[in-house]
C-alpha positions as CSV (number, residue, x, y, z in Angstrom):
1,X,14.3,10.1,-18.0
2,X,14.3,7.3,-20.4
3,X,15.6,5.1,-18.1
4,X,13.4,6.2,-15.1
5,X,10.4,5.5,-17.9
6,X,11.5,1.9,-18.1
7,X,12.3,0.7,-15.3
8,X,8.7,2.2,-14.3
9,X,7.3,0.2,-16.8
10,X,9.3,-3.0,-16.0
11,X,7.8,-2.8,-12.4
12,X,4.4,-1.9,-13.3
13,X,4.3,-5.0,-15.7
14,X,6.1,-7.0,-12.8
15,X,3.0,-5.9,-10.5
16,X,0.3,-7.0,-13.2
17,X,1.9,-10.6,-13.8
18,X,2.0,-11.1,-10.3
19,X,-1.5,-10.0,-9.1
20,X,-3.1,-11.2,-12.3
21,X,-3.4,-14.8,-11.4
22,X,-3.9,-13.6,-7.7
23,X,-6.9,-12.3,-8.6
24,X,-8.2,-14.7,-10.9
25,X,-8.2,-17.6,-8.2
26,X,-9.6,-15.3,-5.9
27,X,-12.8,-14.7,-8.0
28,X,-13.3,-18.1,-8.3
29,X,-13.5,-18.5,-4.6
30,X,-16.9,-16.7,-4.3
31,X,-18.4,-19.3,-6.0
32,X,-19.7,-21.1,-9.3
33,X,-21.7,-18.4,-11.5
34,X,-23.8,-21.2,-13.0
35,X,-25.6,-21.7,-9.8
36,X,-27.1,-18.1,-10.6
37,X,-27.3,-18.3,-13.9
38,X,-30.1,-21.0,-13.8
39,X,-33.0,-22.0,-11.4
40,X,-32.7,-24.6,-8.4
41,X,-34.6,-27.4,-10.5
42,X,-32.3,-27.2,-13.1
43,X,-30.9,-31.0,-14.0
44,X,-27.7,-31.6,-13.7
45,X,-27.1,-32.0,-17.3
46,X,-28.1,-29.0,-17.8
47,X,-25.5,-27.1,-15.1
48,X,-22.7,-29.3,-16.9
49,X,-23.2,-28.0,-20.0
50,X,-23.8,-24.4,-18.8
51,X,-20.1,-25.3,-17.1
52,X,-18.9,-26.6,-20.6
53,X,-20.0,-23.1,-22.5
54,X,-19.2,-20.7,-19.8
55,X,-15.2,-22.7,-19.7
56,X,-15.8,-23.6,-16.3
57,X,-15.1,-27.4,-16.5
58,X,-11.5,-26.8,-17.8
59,X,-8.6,-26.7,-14.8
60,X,-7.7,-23.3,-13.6
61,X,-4.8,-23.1,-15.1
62,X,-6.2,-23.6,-18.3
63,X,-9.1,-21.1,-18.1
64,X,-6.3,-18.2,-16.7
65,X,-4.0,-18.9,-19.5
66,X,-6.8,-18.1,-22.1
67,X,-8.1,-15.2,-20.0
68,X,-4.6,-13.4,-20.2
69,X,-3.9,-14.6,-24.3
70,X,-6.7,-12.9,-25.0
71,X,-6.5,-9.6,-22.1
72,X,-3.3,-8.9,-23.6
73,X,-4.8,-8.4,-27.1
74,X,-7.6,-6.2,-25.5
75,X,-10.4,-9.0,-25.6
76,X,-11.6,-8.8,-22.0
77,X,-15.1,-11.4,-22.9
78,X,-18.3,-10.8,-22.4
79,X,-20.6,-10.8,-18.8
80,X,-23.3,-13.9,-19.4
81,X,-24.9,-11.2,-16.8
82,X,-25.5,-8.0,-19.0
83,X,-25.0,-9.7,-22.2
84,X,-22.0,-7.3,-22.9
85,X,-18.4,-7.3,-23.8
86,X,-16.8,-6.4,-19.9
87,X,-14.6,-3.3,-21.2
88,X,-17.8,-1.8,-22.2
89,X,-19.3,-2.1,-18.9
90,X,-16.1,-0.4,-17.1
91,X,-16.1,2.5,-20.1
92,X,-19.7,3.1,-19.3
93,X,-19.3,3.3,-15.4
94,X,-15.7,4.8,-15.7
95,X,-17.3,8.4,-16.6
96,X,-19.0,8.6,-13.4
97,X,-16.3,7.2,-11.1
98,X,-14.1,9.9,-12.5
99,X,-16.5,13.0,-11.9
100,X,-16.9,11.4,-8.2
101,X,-13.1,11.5,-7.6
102,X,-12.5,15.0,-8.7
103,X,-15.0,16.4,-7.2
104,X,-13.6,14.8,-3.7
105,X,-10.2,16.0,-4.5
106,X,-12.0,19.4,-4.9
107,X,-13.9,19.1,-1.2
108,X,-10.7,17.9,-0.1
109,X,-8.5,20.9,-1.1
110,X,-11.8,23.5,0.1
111,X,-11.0,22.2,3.8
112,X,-7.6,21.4,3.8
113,X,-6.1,24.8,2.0
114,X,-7.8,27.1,4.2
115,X,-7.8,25.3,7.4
116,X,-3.9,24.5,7.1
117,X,-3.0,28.1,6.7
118,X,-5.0,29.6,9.2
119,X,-3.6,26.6,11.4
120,X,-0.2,27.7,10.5
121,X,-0.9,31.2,11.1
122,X,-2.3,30.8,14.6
123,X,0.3,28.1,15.5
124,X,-0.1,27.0,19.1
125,X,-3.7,28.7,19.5
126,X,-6.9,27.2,20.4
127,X,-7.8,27.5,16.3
128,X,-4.2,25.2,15.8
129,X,-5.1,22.3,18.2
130,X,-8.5,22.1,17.3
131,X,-7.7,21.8,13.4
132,X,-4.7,19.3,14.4
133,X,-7.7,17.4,16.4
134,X,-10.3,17.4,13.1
135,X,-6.8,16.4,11.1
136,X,-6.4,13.4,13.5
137,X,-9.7,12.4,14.3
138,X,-10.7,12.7,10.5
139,X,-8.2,10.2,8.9
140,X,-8.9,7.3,10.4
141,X,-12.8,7.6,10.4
142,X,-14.4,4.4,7.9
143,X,-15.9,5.9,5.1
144,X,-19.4,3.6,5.0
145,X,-20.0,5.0,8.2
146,X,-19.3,8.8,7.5
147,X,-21.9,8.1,4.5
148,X,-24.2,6.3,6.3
149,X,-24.1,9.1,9.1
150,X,-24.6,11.7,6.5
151,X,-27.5,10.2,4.5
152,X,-29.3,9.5,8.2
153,X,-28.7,13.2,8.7
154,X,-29.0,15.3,5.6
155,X,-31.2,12.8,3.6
156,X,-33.4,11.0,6.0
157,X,-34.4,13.5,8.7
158,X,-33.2,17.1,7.0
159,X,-34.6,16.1,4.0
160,X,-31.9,17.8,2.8
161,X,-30.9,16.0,-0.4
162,X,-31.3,12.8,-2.1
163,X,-29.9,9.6,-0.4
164,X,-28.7,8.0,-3.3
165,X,-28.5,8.2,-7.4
166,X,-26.6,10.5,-9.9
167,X,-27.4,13.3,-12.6
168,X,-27.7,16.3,-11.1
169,X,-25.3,18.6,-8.4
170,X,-27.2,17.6,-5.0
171,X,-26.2,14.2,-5.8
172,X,-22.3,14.9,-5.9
173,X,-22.5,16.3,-2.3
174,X,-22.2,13.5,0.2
175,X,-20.5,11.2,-1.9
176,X,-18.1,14.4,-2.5
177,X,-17.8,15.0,0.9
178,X,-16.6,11.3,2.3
179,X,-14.0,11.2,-0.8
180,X,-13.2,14.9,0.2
181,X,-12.6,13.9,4.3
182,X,-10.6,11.1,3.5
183,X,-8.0,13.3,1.5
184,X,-8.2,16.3,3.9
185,X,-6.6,15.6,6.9
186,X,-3.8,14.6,5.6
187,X,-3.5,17.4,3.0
188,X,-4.5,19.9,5.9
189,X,-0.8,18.7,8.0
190,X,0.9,19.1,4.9
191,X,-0.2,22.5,4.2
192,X,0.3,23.5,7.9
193,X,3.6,22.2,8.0
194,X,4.8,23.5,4.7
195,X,3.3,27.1,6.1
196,X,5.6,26.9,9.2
197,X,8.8,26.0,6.9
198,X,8.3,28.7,4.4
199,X,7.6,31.8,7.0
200,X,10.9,31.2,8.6
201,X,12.7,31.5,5.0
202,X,14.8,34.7,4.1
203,X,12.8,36.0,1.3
204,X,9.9,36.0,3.6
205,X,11.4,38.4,5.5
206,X,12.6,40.2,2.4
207,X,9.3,40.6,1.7
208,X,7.8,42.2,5.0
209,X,10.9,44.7,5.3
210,X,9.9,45.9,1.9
211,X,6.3,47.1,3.3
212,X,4.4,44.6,1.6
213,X,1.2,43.4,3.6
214,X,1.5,40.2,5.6
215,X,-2.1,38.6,3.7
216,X,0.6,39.5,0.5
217,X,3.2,37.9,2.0
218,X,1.3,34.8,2.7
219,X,-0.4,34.2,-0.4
220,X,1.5,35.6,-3.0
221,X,5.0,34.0,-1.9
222,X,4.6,31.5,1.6
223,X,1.2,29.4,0.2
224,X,2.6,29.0,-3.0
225,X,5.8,27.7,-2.3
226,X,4.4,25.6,0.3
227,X,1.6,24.4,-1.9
228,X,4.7,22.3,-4.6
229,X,5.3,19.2,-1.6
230,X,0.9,19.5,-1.5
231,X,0.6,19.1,-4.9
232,X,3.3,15.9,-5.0
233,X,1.3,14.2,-2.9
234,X,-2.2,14.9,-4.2
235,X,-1.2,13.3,-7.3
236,X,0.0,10.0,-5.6
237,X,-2.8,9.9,-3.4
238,X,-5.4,10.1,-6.4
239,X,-5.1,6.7,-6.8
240,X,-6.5,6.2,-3.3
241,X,-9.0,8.5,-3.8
242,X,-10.0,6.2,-6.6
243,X,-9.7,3.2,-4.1
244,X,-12.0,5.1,-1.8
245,X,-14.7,5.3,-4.5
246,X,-15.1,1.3,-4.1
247,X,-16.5,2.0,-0.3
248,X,-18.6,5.3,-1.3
249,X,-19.9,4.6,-4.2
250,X,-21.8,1.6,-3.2
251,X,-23.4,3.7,-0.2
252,X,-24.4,6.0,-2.3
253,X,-25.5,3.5,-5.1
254,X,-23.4,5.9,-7.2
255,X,-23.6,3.9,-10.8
256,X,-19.3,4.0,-11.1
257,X,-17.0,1.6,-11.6
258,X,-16.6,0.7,-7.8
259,X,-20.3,-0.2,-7.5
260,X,-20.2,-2.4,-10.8
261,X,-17.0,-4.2,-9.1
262,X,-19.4,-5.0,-6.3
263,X,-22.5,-5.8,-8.0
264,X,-19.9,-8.3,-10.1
265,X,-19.1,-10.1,-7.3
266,X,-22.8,-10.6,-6.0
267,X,-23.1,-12.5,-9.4
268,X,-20.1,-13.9,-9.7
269,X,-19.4,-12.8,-13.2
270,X,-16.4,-14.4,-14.5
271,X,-16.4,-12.2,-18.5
272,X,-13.2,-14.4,-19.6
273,X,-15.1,-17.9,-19.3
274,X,-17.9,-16.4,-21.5
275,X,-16.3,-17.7,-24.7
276,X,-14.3,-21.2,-25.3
């Protein structure tokens, strides 16, 4: 276990090095911050020296290598944008990221638990191939548009709830939803699948020569064994879940971390070059 620990670690620090500097080049890409930061009659003087405090006149190399020195010591700098140390803006948006992301892996697992068994159950009937046609018609569907579709729908014309913000139940819904019908399909097959495995099993039949009710049979012993390959997975696929967030939240202007990512890039913030 110590071993599997390490070399985990090893790789995950392998990953970090070598997407570090990755990104850091490509954030400098979307353009010079400075050319935000003041007004179109500014003199050129005055953009220099705005380049001179913000580290932007040193070479790239220069300005990553003091970005990671002090990254590693937990100094991330502070946005010239909000006028605050960049950790704190991630803490502050983290919270609501996090809420967002469960409460899709809780959508998800409402449509795929259900729906997989009774597709299992009724295996080769209309109600299979027309869950196994939701499953594969669900999983590639773009997320904007799902949210965009829903807020025309529910928000726009039904009036149904609000088309953006955060605070209060309502608000989780459609942003809940698109996190949730990204996760589903897949999760649906697996359940399905794992169903079919487990009701051919020996103990299953055990089970129904002993008299014990088939809705018995299927929850108390076939859905919970089938359920341990489900629950694998949904904890690898959390991270995507989170990676999901950076498409819905800015739909929904959900205030997360996904949404600060993209209003950082409309400003081009750059927190390491804040402080020489």
């Amino acid at each position: 276990m110590k071993r599997y620990a390490a070399q985990q670690l090893v790789q995950l620090i392998i990953v970090v090095v070598g997407i570090s500097p990755l990104s850091f080049a490509i954030l400098h890409v979307i353009g010079d911050p400075v050319l935000l930061l003041l007004p179109q009659n500014a003199g050129r003087d005055e953009f220099e020296r705005y380049r001179r405090l913000l580290g932007l006149d040193q070479p790239l190399g220069v300005q990553y290598w003091k970005f990671a020195s002090r990254a590693v010591r937990g100094d991330f700098g502070k946005s010239w944008y909000a006028d605050t140390p960049a950790f704190t803006l991630v803490m502050e948006r983290m919270p609501a990221t996090i809420y967002l992301t469960f409460a899709g892996l809780g959508v998800a697992l409402a449509i795929a638990l259900p729906l997989g068994v009774l597709a299992a159950l009724r295996r080769h009937s209309f109600v299979d191939s027309a869950c196994t046609v939701l499953a594969v018609a669900g999983q590639p569907m773009p997320l904007f548009w799902l949210g965009i579709m829903l807020i025309i729908i529910l928000a726009v014309r039904l009036k149904a709830l609000p088309a953006s913000g955060y605070g209060t139940w309502q608000h989780f819904v459609m942003p809940a939803f698109c996190l949730g019908a990204f996760l589903a399909p897949v999760t649906m097959r697996l359940v399905r699948s794992g169903i079919i495995e487990v009701m051919n099993m020996e103990y299953i039949t055990t089970g129904r020569a002993t008299g014990v009710g088939e809705r018995v049979v299927v929850a108390k012993h076939a859905f919970r064994n089938a359920c341990i390959p489900v629950l694998t997975v949904l904890g690898l696929r959390f991270g995507q879940l989170l990676g999901g967030a950076i498409v819905t939240e800015p739909v929904f202007a959900w205030p997360g971390v996904a949404t600060l990512t993209v209003e950082s890039s409309a400003t081009r913030i750059f927190p390491w070059c804040s402080a020489r």
